[in-house]
N, C-alpha and C positions, 0 to 999 in steps of 0.2 A: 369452460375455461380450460385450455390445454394447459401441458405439465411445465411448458417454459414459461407461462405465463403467472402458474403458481409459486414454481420458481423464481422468479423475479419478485411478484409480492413479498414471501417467505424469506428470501434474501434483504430486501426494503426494509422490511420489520425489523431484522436480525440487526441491523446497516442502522436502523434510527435511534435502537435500545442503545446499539454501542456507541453511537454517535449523541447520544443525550447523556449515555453515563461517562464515558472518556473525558468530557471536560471538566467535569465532578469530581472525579477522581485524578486529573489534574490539580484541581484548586486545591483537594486537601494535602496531594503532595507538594505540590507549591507551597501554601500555606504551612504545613509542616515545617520545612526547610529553612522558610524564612524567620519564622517565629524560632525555628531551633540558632538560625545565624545569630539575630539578634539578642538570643540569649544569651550564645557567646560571645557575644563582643562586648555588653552589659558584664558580662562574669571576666575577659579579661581586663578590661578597663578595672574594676576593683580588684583584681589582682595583682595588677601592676602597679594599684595606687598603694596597695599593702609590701610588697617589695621595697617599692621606694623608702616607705616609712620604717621596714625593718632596717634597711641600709642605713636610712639615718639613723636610729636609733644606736645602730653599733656603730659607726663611726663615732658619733658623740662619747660612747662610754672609750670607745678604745682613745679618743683624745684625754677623755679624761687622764685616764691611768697614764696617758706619758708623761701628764704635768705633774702627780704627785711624785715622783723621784727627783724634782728640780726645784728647789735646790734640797741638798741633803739635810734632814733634821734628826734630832733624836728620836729616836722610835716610841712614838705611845708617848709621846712630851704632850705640854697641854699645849705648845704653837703647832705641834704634830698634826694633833686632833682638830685644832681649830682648822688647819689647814684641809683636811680632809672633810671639816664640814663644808666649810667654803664649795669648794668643788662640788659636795652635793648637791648642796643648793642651787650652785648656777648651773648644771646639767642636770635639764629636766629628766632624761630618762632615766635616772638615777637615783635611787630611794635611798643608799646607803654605799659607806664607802667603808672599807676594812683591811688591817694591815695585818699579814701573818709573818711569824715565825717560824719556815721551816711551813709545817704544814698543819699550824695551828694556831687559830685566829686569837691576836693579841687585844688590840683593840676597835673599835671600831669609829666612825662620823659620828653617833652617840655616845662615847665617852671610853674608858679604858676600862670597866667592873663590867668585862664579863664573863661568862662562865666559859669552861676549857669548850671550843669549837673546832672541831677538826677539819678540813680542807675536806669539801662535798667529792665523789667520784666524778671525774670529767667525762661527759658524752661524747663532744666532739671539740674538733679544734678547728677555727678557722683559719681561713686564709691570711689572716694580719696577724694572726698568733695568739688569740684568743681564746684559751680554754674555756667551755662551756659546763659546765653543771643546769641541768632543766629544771632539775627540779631540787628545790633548796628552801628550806623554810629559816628564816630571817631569826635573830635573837628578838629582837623588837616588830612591832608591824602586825601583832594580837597572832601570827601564824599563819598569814598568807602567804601562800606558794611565790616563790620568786625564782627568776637565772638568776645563777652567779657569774659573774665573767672574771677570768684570773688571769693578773699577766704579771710576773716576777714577782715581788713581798705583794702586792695588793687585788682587792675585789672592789667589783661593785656588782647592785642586787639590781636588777631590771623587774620593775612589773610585764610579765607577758601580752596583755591585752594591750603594753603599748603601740605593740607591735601591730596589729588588728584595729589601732582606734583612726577607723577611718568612718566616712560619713555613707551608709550605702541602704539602701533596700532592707526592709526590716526581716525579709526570705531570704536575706544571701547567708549562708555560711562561711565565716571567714578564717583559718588557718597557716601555719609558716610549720613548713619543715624542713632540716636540713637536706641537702643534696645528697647523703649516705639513708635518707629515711628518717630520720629521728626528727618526731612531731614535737614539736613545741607546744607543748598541752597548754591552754587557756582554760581549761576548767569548764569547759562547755559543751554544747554538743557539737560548736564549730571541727573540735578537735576528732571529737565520734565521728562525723563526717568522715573527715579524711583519711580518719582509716579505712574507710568503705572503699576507698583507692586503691588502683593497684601501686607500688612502689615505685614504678617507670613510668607510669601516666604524667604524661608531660602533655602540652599546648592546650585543645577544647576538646570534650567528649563528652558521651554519654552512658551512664552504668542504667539497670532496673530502676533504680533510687533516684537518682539523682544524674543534675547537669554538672557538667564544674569547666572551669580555665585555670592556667595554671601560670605564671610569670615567675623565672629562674635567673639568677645570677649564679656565680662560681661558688658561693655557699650556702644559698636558701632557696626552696620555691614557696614561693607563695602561691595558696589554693583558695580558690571562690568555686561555691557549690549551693544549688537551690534544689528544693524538690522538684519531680518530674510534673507535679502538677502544677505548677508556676507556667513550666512547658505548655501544657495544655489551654489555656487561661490565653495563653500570648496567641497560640494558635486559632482558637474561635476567634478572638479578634482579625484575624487577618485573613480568615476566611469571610466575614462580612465584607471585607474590602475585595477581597477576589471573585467572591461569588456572583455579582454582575456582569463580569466579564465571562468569565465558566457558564453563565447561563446563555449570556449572546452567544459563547463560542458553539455551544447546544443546538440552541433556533440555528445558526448557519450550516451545521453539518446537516441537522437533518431536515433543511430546503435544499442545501446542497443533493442527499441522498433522494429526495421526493423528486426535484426535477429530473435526476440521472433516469430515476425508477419510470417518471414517465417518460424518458428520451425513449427508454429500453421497451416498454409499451405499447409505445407506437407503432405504427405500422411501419415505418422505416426503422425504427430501432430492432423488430421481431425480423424485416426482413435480412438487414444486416446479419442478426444471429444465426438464421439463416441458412448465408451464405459461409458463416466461420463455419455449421457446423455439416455442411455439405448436406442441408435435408433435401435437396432438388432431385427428384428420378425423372427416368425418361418412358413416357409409355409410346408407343409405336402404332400410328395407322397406317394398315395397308394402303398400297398403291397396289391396281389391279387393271390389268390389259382389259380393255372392252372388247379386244374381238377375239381373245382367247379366253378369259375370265382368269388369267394366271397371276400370281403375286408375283410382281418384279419391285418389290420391296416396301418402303414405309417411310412416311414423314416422320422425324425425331419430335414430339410433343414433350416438354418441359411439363413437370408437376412437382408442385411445393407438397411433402407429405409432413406433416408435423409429426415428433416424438412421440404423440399420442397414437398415430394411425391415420387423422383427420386430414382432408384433401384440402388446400384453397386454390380455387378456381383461377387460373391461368389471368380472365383479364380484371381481376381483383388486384395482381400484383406485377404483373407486366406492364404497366405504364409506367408506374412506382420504379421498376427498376430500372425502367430505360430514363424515366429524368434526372435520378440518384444517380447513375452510373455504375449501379449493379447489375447492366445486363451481363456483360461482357464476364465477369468472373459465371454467373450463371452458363453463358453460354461456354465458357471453358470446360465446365463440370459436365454439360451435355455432352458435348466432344469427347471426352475421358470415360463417359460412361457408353457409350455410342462402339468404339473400340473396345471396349469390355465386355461387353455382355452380348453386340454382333459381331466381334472377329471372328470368330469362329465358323457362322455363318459365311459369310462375307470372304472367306477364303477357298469355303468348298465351292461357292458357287458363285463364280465371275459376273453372271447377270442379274445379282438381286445388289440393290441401290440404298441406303440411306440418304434421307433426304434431312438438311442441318438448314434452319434458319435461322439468320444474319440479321442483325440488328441496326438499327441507323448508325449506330457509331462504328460499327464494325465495317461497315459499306465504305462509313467515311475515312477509317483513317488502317483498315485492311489489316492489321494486326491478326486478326484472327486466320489469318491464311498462314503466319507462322505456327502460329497454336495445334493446327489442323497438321501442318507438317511435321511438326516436334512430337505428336500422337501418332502420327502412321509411321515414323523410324519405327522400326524390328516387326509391325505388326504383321508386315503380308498385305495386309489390304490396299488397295491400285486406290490413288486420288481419285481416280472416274467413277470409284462406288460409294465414293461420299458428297452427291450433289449438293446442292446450296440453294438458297431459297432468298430475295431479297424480296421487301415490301415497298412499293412505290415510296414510302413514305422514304427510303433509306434514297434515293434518287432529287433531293431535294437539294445535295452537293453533285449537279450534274455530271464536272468532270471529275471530282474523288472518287465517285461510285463508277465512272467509265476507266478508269484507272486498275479500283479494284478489281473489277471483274474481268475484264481483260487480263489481268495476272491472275486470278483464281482459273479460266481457261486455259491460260499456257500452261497452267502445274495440272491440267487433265479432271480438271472437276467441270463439271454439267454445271449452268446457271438457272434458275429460272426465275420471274419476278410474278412470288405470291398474290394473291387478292388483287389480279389485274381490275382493274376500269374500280377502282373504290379510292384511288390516292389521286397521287400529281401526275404522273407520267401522260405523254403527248404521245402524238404518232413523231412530231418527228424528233423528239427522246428516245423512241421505240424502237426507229429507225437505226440510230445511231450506236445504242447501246448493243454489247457482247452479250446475249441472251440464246438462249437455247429452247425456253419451252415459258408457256405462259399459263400458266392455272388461273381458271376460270373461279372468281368470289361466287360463295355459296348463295347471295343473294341473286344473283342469277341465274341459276339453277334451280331455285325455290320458284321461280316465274316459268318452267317450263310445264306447260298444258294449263296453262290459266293465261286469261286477259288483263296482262296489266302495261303499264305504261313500258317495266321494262322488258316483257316478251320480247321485241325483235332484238331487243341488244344483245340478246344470247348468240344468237344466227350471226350476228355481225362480228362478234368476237370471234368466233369460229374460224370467219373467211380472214378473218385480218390475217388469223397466227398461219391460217394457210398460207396466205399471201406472203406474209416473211418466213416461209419453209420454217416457220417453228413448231413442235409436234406442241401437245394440249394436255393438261390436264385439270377436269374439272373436281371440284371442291363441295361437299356435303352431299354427296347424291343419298337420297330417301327412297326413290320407289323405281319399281319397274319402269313404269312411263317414262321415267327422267333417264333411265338405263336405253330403253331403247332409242328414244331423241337423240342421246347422245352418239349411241353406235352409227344409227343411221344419219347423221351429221359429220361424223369420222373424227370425232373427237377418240383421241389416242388412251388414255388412261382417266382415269377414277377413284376417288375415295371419298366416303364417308358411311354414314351409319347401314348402308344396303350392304355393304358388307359386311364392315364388321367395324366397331368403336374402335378411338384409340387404345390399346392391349397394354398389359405389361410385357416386360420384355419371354418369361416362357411360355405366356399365351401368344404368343407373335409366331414366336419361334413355332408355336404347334398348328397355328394358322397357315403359316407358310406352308408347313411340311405336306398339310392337307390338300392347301391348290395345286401344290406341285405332283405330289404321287397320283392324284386324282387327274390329274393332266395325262402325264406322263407312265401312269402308273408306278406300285409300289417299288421295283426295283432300278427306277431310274439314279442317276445318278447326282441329281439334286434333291431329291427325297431323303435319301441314304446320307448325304451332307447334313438336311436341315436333323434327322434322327439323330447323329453325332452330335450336334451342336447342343 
């Protein structure tokens, strides 16, 4: 298993964990969220419903008190009194009703024997002019905490909890404070709550402790507050409800990631990668004069090398790429590397050749005669030292590929049409076509000094390309015998293993140098090129 491939698994893995926990971790913040809304909108609904009821509660006393002053009576008379009971009576919020003097309670709704009372310290004052005292303990009423409210000679006593007596959740904390801060203590832990608040905490929140909402007029907020684990409680609930979805959303991500991992797997998915990540080299077999034994240069062979070091064999993934329509990016990278690694060459010594094969799609639709041209700006290297190689198969669009090649001629490039007599081409395609040289398929060549059916086709390919003044070169030569067949037939050039493999590019480079000086000896001046290079 090479390393992109472990890669891809290790990634998979990584891709499923986080694609199985992401939706998880969605629902509990989901879940959260929701369970924290609902909280608050539970906590201002009884907030608002305490507001209201403290509004009512002061409007009532404050109507009260403007009707004792109407009409005027003796003060502390017994129709005084009776008059002030009345009133209590019929305003419920109201426990007791009292008239002072100056600032000392004369008589009260209970009668006029009481003891000297002095007007309670005022906390705040409202907005309709009612002074408040919070906290006030009653002559009567065994010494329950009461307000007092004062507006000109009279009071009256409010029970606090009126103000909270709504109907809500037996968890809610319910409290009223004024707009300046001042809690209206109910004697509970409602009140203890709210001080847990900060002063300006206004609408919905949340402290360590506790939830709360808050509903404000121009002189009270009212405050609803539960523990944080009421919170909690709400939230498992609504995770039961989300957690089917969170689990489905789970299974899809990580089918989703499983199918991607196997796109990426696949043979097209690894080829793809690839090509992103440029693993394609180019190794180079000689091309070599049979009647001089001199290298006049080399076929461009494409090799997929993976990250690991590992080879895969040419026709494992050359078909793949030609029906994907990854040849063409491969054979761009050929081209690119071709100029790279033999310009050098290819500039000291005018007569050594690269030879680049062309693919059907390129035959057919020539694009790559830009490509080839857009790499040889600034290089030095002449079009005529980068021949071209097409495979009958690419001759299947008769006149695109008569097209192409005839313009790959006029810009000075050689043609030849690889693995003759194995595809479609005819004689009179053959005829027809802008071709320069024809190489003889190695299975032809493997038939020469043995009797087989296709012995004489060798001899006849021969005379043909003589026949169309095309020079030759033959393809896998193995042995002597096949070496001298060919010379003494006048077949032009040769490559294959009697040489030498296809090379990397500095074993090339050191092959050449060696035909050459060995020719020409050490001081020639194609030697002394290939030693630079």
């Amino acid at each position: 298993m090479d390393m992109r491939r472990s890669r891809v698994i290790a990634t998979a893995l990584l891709l499923g964990l986080a694609g199985a926990a992401m939706p998880l971790v969605a629902v509990s913040w989901l879940s959260w969220h929701v369970a924290l809304g609902k909280e608050h909108a539970r906590l201002e609904e009884v907030a608002g419903l305490m507001l209201r009821r403290t509004e009512r509660t002061f409007d009532d006393a404050k109507l009260a008190l403007d009707s004792l002053s109407y009409p005027p009576m003796p003060p502390c008379s017994a129709q005084h009194i009776a008059r002030m009971r009345v009133i209590a009576f019929n305003t419920p919020s109201v426990s007791e009703v009292g008239y002072f003097d100056g600032n000392v309670l004369r008589c009260t709704s209970w009668g006029d024997g009481v003891r000297t009372v002095n007007k309670a310290p005022i906390d705040y004052v409202t907005s309709q002019g009612l002074e408040v005292a919070s906290h006030v303990r009653p002559q009567f009423g065994m010494g329950r905490q009461a307000m007092a409210l004062y507006y000109h000679a009279y009071s009256v006593l409010i029970d606090p909890d009126r103000l909270i007596d709504i109907l809500s959740d037996g968890s809610v904390s319910m409290s009223v404070s004024t707009r300046q801060g001042v809690i209206v203590d109910t004697g509970d832990a409602a009140s203890a709550a709210a001080r847990l608040l900060e002063p300006d905490a206004e609408g919905t929140g949340l402290t360590d402790s506790v939830v709360y909402a808050t509903a404000s007029d121009a002189d009270f907020k009212a405050i609803a507050s539960e523990p944080r684990t009421v919170l909690a409680k709400t939230m498992r609930d609504q995770q039961l409800l989300f957690l089917p979805i969170g689990a489905l959303a789970a299974l899809l991500i990580i089918g989703g990631v499983a199918w991607l991992s196997r796109r990426r797997l696949s043979p097209l998915g690894e080829l793809k990668a690839a090509v992103r990540a440029r693993e394609f080299v180019v190794h180079y077999q000689p091309i070599v004069a049979l009647d001089s034994g001199l290298c006049v240069g080399a076929e461009a062979l494409v090799r997929w090398r993976r990250p690991d070091g590992t080879m895969v064999r040419p026709d494992l993934f050359i078909p793949l790429a030609e029906q994907s329509g990854l040849i063409q990016p491969i054979t761009d990278q050929v081209i690119e590397r071709v100029v790279d690694e033999m310009g050098a060459l290819l500039r000291m010594d005018r007569n050594i050749h690269i030879a680049v094969n062309l693919s059907a799609a390129d035959i057919e639709t020539g694009r790559v005669l830009d490509v080839i041209a857009t790499s040889l700006t600034g290089s030095e290297i002449l079009a005529s030292q980068i021949s071209l190689e097409a495979t009958e198969r690419g001759f299947m669009d008769i006149d695109a590929a008569q097209e192409t090649l005839t313009k790959a001629r006029a810009r000075g490039h050689a043609v030849s049409i690889d693995d003759f007599g194995t595809g479609y081409s005819s004689l009179q395609y053959l005829e027809g076509l802008p071709v320069d040289c024809l190489k003889i398929d190695k299975s032809f060549i493997d038939t020469i000094g043995r009797n087989t059916v296709k012995s004489p086709v060798t001899g006849h390919i021969i005379d043909l390309a003589k026949t169309l003044g095309l020079s030759t070169v033959a393809e896998g030569v193995e042995t002597q015998e096949q070496v001298e067949y060919l010379r003494g037939h006048g077949v032009d050039f040769a490559q294959g293993w009697y040489f030498a493999k296809a090379l990397p590019p500095a074993e090339f480079l050191s092959y050449c140098r060696k035909s050459r000086t060995s020719r020409f000896g050490a001081s020639s001046g194609a030697g002394a090129a290939i030693v630079a290079a």
